[in-house]
N, C-alpha and C positions, 0 to 999 in steps of 0.2 A: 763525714766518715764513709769509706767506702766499704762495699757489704759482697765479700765475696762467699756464694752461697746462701745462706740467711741468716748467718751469723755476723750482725755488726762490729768491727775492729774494736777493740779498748772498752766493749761492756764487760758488762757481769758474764752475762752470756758467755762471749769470746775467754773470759780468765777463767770460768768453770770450766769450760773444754778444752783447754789448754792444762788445767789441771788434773782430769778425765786423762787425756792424752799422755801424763807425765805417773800416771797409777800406770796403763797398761804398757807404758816401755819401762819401767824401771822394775816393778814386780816380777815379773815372769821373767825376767832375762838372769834379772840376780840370782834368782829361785833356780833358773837350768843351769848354772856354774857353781852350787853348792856343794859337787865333786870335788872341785880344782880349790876351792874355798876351802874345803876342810882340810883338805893336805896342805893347803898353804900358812893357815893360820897352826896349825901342829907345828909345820918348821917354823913357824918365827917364833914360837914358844921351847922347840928341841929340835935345833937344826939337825941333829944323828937320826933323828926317830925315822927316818925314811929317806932312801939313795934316790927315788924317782917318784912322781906322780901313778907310775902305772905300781910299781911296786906298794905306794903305800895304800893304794886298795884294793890292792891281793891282801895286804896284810891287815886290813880295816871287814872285808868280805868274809875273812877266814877267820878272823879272831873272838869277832863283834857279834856275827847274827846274819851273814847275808848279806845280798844288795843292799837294800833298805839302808843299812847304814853309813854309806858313803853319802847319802842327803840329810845327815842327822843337821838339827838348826836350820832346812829347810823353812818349816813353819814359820819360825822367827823372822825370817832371811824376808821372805814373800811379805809379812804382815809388817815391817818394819822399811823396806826398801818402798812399798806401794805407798806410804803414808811419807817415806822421804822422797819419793818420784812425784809427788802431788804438790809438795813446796818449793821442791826445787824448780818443774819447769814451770806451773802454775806462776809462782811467784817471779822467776826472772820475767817472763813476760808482763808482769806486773809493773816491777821497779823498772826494766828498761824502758818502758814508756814515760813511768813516773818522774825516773832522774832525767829524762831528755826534754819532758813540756809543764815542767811546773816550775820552772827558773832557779832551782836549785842548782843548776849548771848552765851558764849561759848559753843560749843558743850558737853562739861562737863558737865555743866550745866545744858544743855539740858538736856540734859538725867536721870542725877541726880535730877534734879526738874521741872519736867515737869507744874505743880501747877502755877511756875512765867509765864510759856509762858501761859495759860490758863486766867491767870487774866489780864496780860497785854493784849493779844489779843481780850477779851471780852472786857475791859474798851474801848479802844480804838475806836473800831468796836460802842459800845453805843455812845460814845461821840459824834462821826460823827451823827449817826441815828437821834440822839435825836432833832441836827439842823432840819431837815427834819419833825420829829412829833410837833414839840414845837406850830408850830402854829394855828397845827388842834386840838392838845389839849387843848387847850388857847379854842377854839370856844366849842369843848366838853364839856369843864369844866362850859364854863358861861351858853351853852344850860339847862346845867341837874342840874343847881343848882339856877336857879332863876326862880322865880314863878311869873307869866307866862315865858316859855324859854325865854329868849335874844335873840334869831333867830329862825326862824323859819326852815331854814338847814343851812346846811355848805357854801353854796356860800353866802345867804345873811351873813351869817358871817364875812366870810371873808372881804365883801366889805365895811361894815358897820366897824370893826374894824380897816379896811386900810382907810376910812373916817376920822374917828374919831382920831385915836390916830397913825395912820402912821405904820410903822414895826416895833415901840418901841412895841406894843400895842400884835404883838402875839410872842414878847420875856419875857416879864415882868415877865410868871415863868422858863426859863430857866435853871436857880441856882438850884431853888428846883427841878425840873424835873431832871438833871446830877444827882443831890443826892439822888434822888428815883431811878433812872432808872440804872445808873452805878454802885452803888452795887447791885442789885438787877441784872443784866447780868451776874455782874461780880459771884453772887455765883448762879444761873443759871447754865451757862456753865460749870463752876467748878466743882461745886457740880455734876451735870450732869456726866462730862468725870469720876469723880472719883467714884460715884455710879456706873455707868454702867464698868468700870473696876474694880470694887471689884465685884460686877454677877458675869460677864465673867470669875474672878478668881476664884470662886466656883464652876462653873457650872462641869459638869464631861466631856461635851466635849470644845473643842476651836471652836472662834468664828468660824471659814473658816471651821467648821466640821457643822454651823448650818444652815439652811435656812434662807430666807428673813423673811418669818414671822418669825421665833422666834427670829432673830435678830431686827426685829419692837420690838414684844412683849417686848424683853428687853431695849430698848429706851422707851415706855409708861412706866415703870413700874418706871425706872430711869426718869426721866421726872416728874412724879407726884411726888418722894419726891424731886427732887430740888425744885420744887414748893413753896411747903409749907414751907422748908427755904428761897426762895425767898420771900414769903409773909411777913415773918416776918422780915429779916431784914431792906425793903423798906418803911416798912408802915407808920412810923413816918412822910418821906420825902413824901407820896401819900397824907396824910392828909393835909400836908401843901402845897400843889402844888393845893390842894380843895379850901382851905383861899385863899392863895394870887392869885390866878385869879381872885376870885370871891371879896378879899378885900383891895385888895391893892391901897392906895391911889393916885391920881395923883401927882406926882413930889417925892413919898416916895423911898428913895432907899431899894434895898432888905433887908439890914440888919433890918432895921428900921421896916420896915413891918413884918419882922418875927418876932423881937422882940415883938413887940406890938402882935401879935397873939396868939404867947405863952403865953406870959403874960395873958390873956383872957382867952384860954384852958388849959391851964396847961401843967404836962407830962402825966396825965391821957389822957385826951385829944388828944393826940397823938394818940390813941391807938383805936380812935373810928370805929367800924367798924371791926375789927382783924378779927371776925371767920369768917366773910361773907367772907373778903380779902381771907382767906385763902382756902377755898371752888374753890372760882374763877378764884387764881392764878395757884392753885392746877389742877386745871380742864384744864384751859388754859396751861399751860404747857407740859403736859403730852401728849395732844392732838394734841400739837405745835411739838415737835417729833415725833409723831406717825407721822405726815401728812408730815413732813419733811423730813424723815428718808422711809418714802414710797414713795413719790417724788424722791428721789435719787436712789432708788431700781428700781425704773423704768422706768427711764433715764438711769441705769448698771452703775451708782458710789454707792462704798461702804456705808454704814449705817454707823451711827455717834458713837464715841466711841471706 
């Protein structure tokens, strides 16, 4: 194994820092977009409720209480993103070693299509994560979309929805969350490893000929357009993850309740919200490497890619 730094590749060690690493890009970035997040998740709930981003927190500032309330679901946002930033890259760095040297995939293959171990690794790695955010988003979701919020933070949330409706209560979007959040990792990382290797395949020198920074720089750069594929293909599954928290009836099973949603929005509907999404995702991604990929540069493990 080679040991860049004093951290050995593929221990305990290297997957808890990896995991460390994937709390402080995911927390804090999701947490400074909780602005654009609250107006976003309002339109895909009442596309009328607001003409622009800037307008609807004039109209959030002046109605509600102040600044302050353009971060409403902050709390949630931070404590539910850091605990899904910790599975998600902790864990790809997990299974992408896993699916590549334990023969679950031939070495052949390995090699030959690196793309399966990438998807399978990400999927995997989300799936886990997303147990972990589901119930802060559930709290999220009903903060920033009902007028007056549903809670006033994240603990009466919590306790109020463990009251009321038991642990059913912060699973009820889990279906739609896996189908927002799962592809949306899954072309993430994808997209990611295969951006930032087609760079590196143009650039005139090899990576090991370049520095930290401009091996960062080329993680932000790759990073921002996974993004904006990221945005788009989740968005349908984020609008619905908006509804069914916020509509789902008691005793309705998933199917029923989406049904009945779509039915109401249509596929237009689907769709509400798009460029803000992609501003946000774009922004958050980008920035979610940069801080990742310099987290690991200085701790002496390699940059990602």
């Amino acid at each position: 194994m080679s040991k860049p730094g004093n951290i050995e590749l593929y221990t305990s060690k290297f997957y808890a820092t990896c995991t460390l690493g994937g709390i402080v890009a995911c927390g804090p970035t999701h947490s400074s977009v909780t602005p654009l997040d609250l107006v976003k998740c309002r339109l895909q709930v009442n596309p009328d409720l607001y003409t622009s981003n800037l307008q609807g927190w004039k109209q959030i500032i002046k109605t509600e209480g102040g600044v302050s309330k353009i971060f409403t679901g902050v709390g949630a946002t931070f404590i539910g993103y850091s605990l899904q930033g910790a599975g998600k890259y902790g864990g790809y760095e997990f299974f992408k070693h896993y699916y590549s040297h334990t023969g679950l995939f031939s070495q052949e293959t390995v090699n030959k299509h690196k793309t399966l171990v990438y998807l399978a690794a990400s999927a995997t790695a989300e799936f886990i994560a997303d147990i972990f955010l589901c119930p802060f988003e559930a709290i999220k979701v009903r903060q920033q979309t009902t007028l007056p919020p549903a809670y006033k933070n994240v603990f009466e949330g919590l306790s109020k929805v463990y009251a009321n409706e038991g642990l059913t209560g912060f699973y009820k979007g889990i279906t739609p969350l896996w189908c927002r959040q799962i592809p949306y990792t899954m072309c993430k990382f994808t997209s990611f490893e295969k951006i930032v290797e087609g760079i590196y395949h143009r650039l005139p020198v090899k990576k090991s000929e370049m520095n930290a920074l401009q091996q960062i720089s080329v993680s932000f750069a790759g990073g921002y357009l996974a993004g904006i594929l990221c945005a788009i293909v989740s968005h349908p599954a984020d609008v619905m993850v908006s509804k069914v928290n916020v509509d789902r009836k008691p005793n309705e099973s998933m199917g029923a309740a989406t049904s009945r949603i779509y039915k109401q929005i249509g596929f237009n509907g689907l769709w509400n919200g798009l460029p803000l999404r992609i501003v946000m995702i774009g922004t958050l991604t980008s920035f979610q490497w940069l801080i990742y990929d310099s987290f690991k540069a200085y701790v002496g493990l390699p940059t990602s890619g």
